[in-house]
C-alpha positions as CSV (number, residue, x, y, z in Angstrom):
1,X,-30.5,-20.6,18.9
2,X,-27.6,-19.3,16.8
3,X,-25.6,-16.2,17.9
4,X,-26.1,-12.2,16.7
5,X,-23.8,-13.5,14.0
6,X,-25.8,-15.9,12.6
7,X,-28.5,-13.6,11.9
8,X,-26.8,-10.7,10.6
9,X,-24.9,-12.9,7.7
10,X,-28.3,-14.4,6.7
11,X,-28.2,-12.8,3.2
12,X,-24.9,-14.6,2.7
13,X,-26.6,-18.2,2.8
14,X,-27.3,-19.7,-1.0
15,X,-26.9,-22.7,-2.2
16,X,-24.3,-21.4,-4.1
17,X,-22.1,-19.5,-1.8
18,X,-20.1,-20.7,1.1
19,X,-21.6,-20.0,4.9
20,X,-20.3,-16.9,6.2
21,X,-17.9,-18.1,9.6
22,X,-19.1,-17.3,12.8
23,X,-15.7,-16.4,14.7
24,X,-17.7,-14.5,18.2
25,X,-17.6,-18.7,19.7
26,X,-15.7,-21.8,19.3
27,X,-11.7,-22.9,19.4
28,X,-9.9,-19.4,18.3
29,X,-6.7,-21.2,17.3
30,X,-8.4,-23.8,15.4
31,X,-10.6,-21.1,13.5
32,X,-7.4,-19.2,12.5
33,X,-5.5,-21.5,11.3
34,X,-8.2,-22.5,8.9
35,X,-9.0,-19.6,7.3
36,X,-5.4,-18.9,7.6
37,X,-4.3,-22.0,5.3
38,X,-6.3,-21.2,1.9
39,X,-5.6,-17.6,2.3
40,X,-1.4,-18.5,2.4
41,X,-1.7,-21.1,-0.1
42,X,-3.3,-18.8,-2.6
43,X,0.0,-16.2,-1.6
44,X,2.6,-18.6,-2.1
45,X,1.3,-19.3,-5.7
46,X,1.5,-15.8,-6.7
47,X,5.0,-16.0,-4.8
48,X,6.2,-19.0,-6.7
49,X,5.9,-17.1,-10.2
50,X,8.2,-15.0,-9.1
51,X,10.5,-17.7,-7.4
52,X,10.0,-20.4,-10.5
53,X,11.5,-17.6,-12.9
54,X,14.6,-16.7,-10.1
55,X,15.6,-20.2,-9.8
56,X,16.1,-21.2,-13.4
57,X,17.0,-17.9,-14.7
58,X,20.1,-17.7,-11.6
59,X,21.5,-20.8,-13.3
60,X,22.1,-18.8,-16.5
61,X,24.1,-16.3,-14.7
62,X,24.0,-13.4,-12.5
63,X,23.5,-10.7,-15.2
64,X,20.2,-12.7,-16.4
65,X,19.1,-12.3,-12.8
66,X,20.0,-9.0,-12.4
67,X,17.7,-8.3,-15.5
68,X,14.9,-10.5,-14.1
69,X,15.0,-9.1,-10.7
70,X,15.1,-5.0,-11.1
71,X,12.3,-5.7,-14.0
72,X,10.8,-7.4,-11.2
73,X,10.2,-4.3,-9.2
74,X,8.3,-2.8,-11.9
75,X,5.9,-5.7,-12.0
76,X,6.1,-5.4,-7.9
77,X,4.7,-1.6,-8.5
78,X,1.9,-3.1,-10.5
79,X,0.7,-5.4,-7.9
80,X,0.4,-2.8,-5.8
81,X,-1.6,-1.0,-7.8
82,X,-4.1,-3.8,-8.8
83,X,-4.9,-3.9,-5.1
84,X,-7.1,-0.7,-6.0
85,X,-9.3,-3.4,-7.7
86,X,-9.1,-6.4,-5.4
87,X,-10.0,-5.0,-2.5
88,X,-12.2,-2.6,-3.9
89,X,-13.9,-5.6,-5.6
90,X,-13.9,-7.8,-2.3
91,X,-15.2,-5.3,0.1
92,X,-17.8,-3.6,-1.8
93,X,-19.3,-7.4,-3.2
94,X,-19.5,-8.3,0.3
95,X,-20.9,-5.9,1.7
96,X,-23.8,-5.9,-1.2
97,X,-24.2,-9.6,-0.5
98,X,-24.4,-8.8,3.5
99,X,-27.3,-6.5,3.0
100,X,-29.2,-8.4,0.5
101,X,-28.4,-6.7,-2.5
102,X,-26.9,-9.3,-5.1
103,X,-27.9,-6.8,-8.3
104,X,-25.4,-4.6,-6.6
105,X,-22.8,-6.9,-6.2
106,X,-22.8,-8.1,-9.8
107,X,-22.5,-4.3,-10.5
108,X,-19.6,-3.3,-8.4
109,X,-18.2,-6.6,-10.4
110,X,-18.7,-5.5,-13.4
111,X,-17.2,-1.8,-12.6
112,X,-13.8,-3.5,-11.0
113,X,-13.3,-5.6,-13.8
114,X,-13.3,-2.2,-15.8
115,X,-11.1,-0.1,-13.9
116,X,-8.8,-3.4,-13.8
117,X,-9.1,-3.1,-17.9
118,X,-8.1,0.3,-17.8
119,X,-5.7,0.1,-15.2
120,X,-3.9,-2.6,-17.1
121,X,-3.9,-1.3,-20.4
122,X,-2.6,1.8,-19.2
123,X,0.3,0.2,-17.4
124,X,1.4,-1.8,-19.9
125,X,1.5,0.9,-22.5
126,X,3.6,2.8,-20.1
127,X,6.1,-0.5,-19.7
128,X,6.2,-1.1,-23.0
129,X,6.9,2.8,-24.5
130,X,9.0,4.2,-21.8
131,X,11.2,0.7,-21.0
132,X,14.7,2.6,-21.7
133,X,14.1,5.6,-19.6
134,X,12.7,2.6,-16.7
135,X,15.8,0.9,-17.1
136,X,18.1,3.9,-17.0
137,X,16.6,4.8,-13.5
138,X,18.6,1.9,-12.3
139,X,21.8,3.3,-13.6
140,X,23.5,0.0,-14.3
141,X,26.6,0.0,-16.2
142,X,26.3,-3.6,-17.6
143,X,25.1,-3.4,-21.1
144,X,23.8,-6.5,-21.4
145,X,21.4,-6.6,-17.8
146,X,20.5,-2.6,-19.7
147,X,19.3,-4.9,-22.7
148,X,17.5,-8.0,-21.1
149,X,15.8,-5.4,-18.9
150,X,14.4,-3.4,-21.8
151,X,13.5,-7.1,-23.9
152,X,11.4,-8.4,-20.4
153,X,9.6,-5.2,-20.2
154,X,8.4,-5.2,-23.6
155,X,7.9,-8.8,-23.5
156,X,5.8,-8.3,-20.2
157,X,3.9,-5.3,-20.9
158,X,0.7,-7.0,-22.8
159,X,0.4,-9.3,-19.7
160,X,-0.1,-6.3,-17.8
161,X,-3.6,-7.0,-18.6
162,X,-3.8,-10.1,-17.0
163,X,-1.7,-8.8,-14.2
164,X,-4.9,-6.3,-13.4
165,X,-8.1,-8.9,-14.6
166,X,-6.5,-12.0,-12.5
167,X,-6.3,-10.7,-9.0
168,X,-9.8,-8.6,-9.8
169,X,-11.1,-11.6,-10.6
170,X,-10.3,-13.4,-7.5
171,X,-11.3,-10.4,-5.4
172,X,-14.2,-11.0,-6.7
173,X,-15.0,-14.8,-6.0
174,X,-13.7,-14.5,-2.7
175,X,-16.0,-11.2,-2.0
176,X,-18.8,-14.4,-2.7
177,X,-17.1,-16.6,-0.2
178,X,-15.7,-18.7,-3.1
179,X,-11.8,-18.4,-2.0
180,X,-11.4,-22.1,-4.3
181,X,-12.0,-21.3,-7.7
182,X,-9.0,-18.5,-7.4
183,X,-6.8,-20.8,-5.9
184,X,-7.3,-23.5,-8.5
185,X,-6.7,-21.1,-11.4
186,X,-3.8,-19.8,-9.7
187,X,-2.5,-23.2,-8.8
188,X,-2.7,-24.1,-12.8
189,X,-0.9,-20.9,-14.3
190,X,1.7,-21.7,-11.7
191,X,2.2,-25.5,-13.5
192,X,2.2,-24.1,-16.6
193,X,4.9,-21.6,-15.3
194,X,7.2,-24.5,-14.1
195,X,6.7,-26.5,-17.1
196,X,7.5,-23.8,-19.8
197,X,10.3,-22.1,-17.7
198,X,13.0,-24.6,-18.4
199,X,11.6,-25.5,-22.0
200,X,11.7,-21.6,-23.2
201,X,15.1,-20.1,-21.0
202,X,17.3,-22.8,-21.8
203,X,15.8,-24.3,-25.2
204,X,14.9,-27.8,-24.9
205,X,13.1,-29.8,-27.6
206,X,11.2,-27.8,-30.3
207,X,12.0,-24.7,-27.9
208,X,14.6,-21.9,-28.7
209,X,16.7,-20.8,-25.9
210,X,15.5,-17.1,-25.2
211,X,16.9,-16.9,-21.5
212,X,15.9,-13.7,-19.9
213,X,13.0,-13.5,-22.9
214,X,12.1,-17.0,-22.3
215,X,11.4,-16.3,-18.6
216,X,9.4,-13.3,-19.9
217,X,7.3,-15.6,-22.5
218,X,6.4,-18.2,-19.7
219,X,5.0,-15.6,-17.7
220,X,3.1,-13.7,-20.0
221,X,1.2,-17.2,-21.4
222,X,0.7,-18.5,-17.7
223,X,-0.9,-15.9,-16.6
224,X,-2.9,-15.4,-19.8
225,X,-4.2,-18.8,-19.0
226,X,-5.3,-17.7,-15.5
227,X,-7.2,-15.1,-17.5
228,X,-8.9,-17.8,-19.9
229,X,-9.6,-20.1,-16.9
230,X,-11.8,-17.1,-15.1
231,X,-13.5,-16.2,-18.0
232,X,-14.3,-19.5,-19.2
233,X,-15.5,-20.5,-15.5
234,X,-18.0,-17.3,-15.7
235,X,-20.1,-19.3,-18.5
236,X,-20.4,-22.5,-15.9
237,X,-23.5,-22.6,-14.3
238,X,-22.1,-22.6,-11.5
239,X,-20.4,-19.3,-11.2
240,X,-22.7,-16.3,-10.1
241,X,-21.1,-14.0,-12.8
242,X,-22.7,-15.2,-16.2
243,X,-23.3,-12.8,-18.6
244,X,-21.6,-10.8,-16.4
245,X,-21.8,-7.4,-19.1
246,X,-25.1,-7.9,-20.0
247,X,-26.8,-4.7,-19.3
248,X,-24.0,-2.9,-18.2
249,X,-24.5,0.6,-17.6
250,X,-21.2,2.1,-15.7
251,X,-22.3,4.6,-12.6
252,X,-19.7,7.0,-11.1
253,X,-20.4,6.1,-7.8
254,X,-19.6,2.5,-8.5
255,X,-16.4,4.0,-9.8
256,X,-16.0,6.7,-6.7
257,X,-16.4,3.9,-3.7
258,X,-14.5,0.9,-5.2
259,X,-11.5,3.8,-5.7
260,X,-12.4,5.1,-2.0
261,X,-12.0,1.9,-0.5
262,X,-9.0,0.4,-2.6
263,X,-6.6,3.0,-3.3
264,X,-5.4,3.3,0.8
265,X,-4.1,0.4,0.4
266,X,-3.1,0.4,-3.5
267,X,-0.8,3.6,-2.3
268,X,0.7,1.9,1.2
269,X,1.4,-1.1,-1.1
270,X,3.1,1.2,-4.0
271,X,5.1,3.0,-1.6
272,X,6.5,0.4,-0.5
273,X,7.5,-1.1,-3.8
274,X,8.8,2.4,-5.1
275,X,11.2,2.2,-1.8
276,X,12.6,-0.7,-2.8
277,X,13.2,0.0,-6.0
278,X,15.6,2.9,-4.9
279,X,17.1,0.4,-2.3
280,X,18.0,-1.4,-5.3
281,X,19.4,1.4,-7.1
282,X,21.4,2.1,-4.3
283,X,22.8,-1.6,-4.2
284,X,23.3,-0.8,-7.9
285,X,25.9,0.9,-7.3
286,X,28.2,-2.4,-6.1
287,X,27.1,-4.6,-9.7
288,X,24.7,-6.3,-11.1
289,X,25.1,-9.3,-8.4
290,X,24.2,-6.6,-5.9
291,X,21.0,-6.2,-7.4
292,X,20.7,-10.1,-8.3
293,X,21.3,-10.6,-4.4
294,X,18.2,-8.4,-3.1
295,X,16.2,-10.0,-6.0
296,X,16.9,-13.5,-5.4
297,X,17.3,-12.4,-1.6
298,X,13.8,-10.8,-0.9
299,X,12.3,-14.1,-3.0
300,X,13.2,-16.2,-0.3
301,X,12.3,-14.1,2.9
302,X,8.9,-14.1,1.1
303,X,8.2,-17.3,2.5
304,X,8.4,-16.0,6.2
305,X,6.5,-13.0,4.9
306,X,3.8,-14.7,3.0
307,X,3.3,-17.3,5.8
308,X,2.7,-14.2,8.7
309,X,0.5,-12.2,5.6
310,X,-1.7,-15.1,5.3
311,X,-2.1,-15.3,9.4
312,X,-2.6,-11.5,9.5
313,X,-5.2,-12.0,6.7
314,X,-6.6,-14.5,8.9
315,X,-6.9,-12.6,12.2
316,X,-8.0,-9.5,10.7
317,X,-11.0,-11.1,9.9
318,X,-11.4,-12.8,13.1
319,X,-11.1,-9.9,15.1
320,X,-13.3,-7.4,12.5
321,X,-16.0,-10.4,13.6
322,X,-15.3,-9.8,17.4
323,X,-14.7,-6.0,17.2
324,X,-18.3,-6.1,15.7
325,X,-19.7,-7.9,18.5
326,X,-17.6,-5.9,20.9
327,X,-15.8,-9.4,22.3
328,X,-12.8,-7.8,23.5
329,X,-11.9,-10.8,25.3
330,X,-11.3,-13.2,21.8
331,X,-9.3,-10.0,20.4
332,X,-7.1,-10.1,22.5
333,X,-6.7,-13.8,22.8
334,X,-6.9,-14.2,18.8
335,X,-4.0,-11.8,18.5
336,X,-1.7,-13.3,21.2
337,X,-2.3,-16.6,19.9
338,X,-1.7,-16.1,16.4
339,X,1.6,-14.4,17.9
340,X,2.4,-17.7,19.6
341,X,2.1,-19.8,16.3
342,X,3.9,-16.7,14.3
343,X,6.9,-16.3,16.8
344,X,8.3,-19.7,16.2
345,X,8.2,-19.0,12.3
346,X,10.4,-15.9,12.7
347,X,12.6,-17.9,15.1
348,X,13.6,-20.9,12.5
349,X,13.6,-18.1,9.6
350,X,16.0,-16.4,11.6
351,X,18.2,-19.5,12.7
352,X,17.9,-21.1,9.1
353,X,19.1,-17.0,7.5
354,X,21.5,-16.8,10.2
355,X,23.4,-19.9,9.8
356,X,22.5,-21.6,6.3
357,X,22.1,-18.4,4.9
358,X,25.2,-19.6,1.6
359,X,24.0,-23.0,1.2
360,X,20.1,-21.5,0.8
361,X,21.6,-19.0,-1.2
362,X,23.5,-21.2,-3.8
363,X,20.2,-23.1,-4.6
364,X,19.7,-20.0,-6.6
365,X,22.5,-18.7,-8.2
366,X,25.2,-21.3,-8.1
367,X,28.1,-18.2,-8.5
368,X,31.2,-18.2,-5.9
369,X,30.3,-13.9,-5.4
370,X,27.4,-14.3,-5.5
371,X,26.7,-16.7,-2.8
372,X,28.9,-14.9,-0.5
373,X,27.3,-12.1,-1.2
374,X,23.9,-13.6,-0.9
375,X,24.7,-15.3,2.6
376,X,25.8,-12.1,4.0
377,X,22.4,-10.7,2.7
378,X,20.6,-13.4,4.5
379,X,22.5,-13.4,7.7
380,X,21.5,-9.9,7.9
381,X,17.9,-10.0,7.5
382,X,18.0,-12.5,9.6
383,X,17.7,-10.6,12.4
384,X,14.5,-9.0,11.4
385,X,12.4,-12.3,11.1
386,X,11.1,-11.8,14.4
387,X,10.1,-8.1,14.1
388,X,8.5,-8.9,11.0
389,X,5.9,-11.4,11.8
390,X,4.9,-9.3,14.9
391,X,4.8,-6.2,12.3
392,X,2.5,-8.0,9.9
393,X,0.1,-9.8,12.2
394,X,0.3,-6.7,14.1
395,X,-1.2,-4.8,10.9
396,X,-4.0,-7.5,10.3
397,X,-5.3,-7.5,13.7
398,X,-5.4,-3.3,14.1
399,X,-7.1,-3.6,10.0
400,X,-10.0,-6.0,11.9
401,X,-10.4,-3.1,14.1
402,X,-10.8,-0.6,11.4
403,X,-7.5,1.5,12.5
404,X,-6.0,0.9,8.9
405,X,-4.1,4.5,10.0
406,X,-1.1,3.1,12.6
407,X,-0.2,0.3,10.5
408,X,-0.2,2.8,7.5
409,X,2.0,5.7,9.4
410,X,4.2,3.5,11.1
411,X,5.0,1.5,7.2
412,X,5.5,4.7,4.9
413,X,8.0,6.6,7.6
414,X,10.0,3.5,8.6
415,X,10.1,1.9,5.3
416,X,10.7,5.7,3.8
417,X,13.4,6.2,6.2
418,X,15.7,2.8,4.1
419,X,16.7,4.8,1.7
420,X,19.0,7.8,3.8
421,X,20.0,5.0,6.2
422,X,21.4,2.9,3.1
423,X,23.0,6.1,1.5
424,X,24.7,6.6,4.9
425,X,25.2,2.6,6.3
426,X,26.6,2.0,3.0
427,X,29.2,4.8,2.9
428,X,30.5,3.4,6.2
429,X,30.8,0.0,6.0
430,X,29.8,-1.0,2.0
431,X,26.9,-3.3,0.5
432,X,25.6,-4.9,4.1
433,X,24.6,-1.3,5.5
434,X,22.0,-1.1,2.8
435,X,20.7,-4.9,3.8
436,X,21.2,-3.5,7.4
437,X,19.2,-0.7,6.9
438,X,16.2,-2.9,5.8
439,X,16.8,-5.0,8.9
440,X,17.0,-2.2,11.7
441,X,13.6,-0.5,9.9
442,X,11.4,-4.1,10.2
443,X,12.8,-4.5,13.7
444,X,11.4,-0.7,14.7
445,X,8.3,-1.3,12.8
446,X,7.3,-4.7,14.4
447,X,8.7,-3.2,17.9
448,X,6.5,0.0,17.4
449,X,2.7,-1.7,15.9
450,X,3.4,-4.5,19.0
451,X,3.6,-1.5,22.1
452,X,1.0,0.6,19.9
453,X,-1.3,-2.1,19.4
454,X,-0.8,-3.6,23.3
455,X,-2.0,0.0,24.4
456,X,-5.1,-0.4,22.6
457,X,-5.8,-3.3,24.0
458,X,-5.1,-2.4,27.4
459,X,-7.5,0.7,27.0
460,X,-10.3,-1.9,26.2
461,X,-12.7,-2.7,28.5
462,X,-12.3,-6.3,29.1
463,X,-14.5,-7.8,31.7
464,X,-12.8,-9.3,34.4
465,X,-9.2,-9.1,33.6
466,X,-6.3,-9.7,35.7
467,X,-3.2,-8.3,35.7
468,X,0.0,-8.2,37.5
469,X,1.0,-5.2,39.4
470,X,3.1,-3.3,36.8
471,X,0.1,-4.0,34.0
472,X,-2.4,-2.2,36.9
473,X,-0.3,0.2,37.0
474,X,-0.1,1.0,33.2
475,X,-3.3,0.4,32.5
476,X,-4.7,3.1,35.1
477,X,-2.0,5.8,33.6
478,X,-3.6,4.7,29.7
479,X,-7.1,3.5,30.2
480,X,-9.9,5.2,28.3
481,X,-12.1,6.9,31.1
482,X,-14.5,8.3,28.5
């Protein structure tokens, strides 16, 4: 006899849909480090565009990746955005599918894939006609990054499209349960990235070399492919999303709850990619291998980052399961345990920042200044490894819980407070009290979320717990009575 579980993802079970986890039993390390794995390797593809363009666009110079890097953050700010759509489209399919309603899945479908049209279309209008006055907000002196910027903008701004449609798309299979098909179509636009990268920035065979436009080009038809993949794939039998407009008729409240449910986290997301771009206007103010440092820079502390977002992924799901089934016990296990296999990862990122931070640096952007410069970047935010894979799975494991507010607070204040501890760091001690200033806010962030979050769970009622004398004592000063 299966448990509680079992029964209530019963709608979930076709042939043509993979069966639902059951996450209340069984090995809790095991189980979250394989739903962790597909979930990371699908963010480290959307990381490697990003990373592909960095590496062979440093080795033209710094000024090309000061141009790819600050138009970066605009593209950043639309990936924020399209979360309105992804999650929107993930939760509300899933929940359809939970409660036996497949028509209405297929309809909140069809309604993300049309905000994502809008959404994209309106975007890259906005890139494309206002790309001086974007450029300008940078206040860069360098004529030349001023003119690469303005060319990759308006280069980029039709694949703004795709940039909406792709990550809707795989909101959508994995709302179904079928996390492989995005991964696969990722996994090829990120080939075709590779492969056209060198061939279009530095001209080789039939190619002409286009540098900073060339990186642009390769983007814009990799992820157009992406796009073609999807829709081609809809016409397979097996996808569930043939004929997908076929009978369309668009219903506000379709409209009203994928926006209700996405746009908390499309603003958190934005707001955090808006501070950033004035960090980098701040750094600005040192050159354009300031800026090409924090680009290049925050690229390779992505891989700490995406590796504790895929775990936080991961255990937000596991304990949203347990939370459910009011397991308090596996919560608090899951969390601690996904701590223990996250802690070590901030540990190495931090020795590996710390003391290799130049040679990982130069890999990049082979420029004497600029791999000083980098190294000191990386030495800094070293420090904050630690802080930062507690902050994220942290986050994931209070989302399971449905307390999407903490995480929220304690991310918009601390990473809003960057920008007047940069202005001030910096006039005291130059360039590394801006990297400083990111550094000090991840470590407050991951030190607040862990004490918040360890409250919480000492407030639950967990059967049979023991504690040491100093835990009895804080737990009978905090424990919910009610």
């Amino acid at each position: 006899m299966g448990s509680p579980f079992f029964y209530l993802c019963k709608p979930f079970y076709h042939s043509n849909l993979k069966q639902a986890k059951d996450f209340t039993k069984g090995n809790i390390g095991k189980q979250i480090i394989n739903l962790a794995l597909p979930i990371m390797g699908t963010a480290f593809i959307q990381m490697a565009y990003n990373m592909t363009d960095m590496l062979w666009i440093g080795r033209v110079g710094s000024q090309a990746a000061a141009a790819v890097g600050a138009s970066g953050l605009f593209l950043w700010l639309a990936n924020s955005i399209v979360y309105t759509t992804k999650v929107g489209a993930e939760v509300t399919i899933s929940q359809s599918l939970g409660a036996g309603e497949g028509k209405m899945a297929l309809s909140y479908a069809r309604h993300a894939l049309v905000v994502a049209l809008i959404l994209g279309s309106l975007f890259g209008l906005s890139l494309f006609a206002f790309s001086p006055r974007l450029v300008a907000f940078f206040h860069l002196s360098d004529t030349v990054v001023n003119s690469n910027m303005e060319a990759y903008l308006r280069i980029i701004a039709p694949g703004m499209l795709f940039t909406f449609l792709n990550p809707t798309y795989s909101g959508m299979y994995n709302g179904m349960g079928l996390s492989k098909i995005p991964f696969y179509a990722n996994a090829a636009g990120l080939i075709i990235n590779i492969a056209l990268d060198p061939l279009m920035i530095y001209g080789i065979g039939p190619f002409p070399r286009l540098e900073v436009r060339g990186a642009a080009y390769a983007t814009l038809i990799s992820q157009g492919i992406v796009t073609i993949i999807f829709y081609i794939y809809s016409f397979s039998g097996n996808s569930p999303f043939q004929r997908l407009f076929k009978g369309f008729s668009p219903t506000v409240t379709r409209f009203k709850r994928i926006f209700r449910i996405g746009i908390p986290v499309s603003v958190q997301h934005a707001l955090f990619a808006i501070f950033a771009m004035f960090i980098a206007r701040i750094a600005a103010g040192w050159g354009p291998v300031a800026v090409a440092v924090q680009s290049v820079g925050s690229q390779i502390e992505a891989v700490s980052w995406m590796t504790a977002s895929g775990f936080a992924t991961a255990l937000s799901s596991f304990v949203g399961q347990n939370f459910g089934a009011r397991n308090f016990k596996r919560i608090r296990l899951g969390y601690y345990r996904t701590l223990g296999m996250l802690i070590p990862v901030g540990l190495v990122a931090s020795f590996l920042f710390i003391v290799f931070g130049e040679p990982i640096f130069s890999f990049f952007i082979p420029e004497p200044q600029a791999i000083i410069e980098g190294g000191i970047y990386l030495r800094i935010l070293g420090f904050s490894q630690l802080f930062m894979v507690i902050e994220i799975s942290t986050a994931g494991a209070f989302n399971g819980m449905g307390k999407t507010l903490p995480p929220a607070i304690v991310g918009i204040v601390l990473n809003g407070l960057r920008i007047p501890m940069a202005l001030i760091f910096s006039a005291a001690i130059g360039l590394s009290g801006v990297w400083w200033s990111v550094t000090i806010s991840s470590v407050c962030k991951g030190t607040v979320l862990f004490i918040w979050f360890s409250i919480i769970l000492l407030r639950m009622p967990i059967i049979r717990q023991k504690y040491s004398l100093p835990q009895k004592i804080f737990y009978y000063f905090t424990h919910n009575r009610n």
